[in-house]
C-alpha positions in Angstrom: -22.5 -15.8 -15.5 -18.8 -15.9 -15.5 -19.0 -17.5 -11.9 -20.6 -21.1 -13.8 -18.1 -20.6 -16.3 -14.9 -20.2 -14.5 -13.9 -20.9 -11.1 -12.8 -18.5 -8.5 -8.9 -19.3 -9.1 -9.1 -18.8 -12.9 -10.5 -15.4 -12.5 -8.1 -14.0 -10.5 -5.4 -15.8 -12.4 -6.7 -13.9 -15.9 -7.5 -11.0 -14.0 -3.8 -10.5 -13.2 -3.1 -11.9 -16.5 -5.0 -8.7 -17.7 -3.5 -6.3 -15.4 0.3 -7.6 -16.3 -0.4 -6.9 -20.3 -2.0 -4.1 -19.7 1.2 -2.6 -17.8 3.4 -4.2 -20.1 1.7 -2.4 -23.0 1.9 1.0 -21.5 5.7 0.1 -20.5 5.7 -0.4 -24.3 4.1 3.3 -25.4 5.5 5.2 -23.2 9.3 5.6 -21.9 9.3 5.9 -18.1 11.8 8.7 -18.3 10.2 10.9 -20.7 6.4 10.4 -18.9 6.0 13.0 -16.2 2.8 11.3 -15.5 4.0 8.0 -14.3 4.8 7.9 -10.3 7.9 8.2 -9.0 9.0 6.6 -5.9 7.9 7.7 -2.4 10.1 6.1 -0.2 12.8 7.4 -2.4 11.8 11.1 -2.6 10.9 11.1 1.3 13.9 9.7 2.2 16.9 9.6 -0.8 17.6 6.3 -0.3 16.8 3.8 -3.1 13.9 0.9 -1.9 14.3 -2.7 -3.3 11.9 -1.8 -6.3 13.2 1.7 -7.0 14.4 1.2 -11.5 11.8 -1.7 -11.8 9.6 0.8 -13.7 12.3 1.4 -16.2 14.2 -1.6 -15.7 10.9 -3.1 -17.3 10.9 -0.8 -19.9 14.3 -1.9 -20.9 13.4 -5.7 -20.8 10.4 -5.7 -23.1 12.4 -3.2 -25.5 15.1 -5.8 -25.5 18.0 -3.8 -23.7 18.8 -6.9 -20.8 22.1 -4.7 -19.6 20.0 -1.6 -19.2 17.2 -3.7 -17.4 19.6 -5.5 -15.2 21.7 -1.9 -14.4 18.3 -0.3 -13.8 16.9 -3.3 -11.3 18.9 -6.5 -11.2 16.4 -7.8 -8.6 13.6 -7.3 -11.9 14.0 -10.3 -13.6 14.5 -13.0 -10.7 11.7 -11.2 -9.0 9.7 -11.9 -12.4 11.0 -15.7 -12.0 10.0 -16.1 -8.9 6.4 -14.8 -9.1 5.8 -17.1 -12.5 7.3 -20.5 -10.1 5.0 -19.4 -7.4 2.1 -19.2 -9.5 2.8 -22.2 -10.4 3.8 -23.9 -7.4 2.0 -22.1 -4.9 3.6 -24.7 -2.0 6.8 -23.7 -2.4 6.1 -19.6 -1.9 4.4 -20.3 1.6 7.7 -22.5 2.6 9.2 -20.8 5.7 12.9 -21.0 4.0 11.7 -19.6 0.8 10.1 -16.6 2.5 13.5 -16.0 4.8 15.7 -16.1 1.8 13.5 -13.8 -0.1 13.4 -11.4 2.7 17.5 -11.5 2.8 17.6 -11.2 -0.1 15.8 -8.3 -0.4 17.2 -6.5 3.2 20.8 -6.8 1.6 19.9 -5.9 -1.7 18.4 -2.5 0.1 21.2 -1.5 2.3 23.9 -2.8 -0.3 22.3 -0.1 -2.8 22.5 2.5 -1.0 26.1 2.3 -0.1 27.6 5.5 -1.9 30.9 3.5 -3.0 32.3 1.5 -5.7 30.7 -1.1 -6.7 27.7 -1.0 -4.7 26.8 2.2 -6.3 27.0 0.0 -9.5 23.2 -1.5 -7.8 21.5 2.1 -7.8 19.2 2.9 -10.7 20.4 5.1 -13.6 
């Protein structure tokens, strides 16, 4: 039925449309630090170094509550990463460019190794 209605595109689109209010609105309920339940980073606990998304999950939390510093100190990849996926959703041409993927991926690589250097200020990138 819902394949007459609405084409393949749209579905996915409003499928992930679902998926992203349904996170936001347990980001809402429930405080990352406080829920035992939620996961907590694999790559981080294998190894001790903090990955590119480590804080996103509470840097979230902190955005939708309002609290931009505490987002930003958490993740301050969070909200240009949300930026980015929005403009790519809407101009899908410009995510496949070749430049666009390389300065993502710089991006990114010295965002990761900047993060983890154990001095002032780069310690300033690492989640609270």
């Amino acid at each position: 039925m819902l394949k007459k209605i609405l084409p393949e595109k749209f579905r996915v689109s409003a499928a992930c449309v679902l998926i992203a209010f349904a996170a936001v609105l347990i980001l809402w309920v429930f405080d990352p630090k406080t829920a035992k339940w939620l996961p907590k980073c694999f790559f981080n606990q294998l190894t001790g170094f903090y990955c590119p998304g480590c804080g996103n999950t509470r840097a979230l939390y902190h955005l939708i509550h309002g609290d931009f510093l505490l987002s930003l100190r958490n993740n301050c990849l969070l909200i240009p990463a949300i930026f980015s996926v929005v403009i790519a959703l809407i101009f899908p041409g410009l995510a496949l460019k070749r430049s666009v993927c390389y300065t993502v991926l710089t991006v990114t690589v010295l965002f990761f190794i900047l993060r983890n250097i154990p001095l002032y200020p780069f310690n300033l990138l690492a989640p609270v």
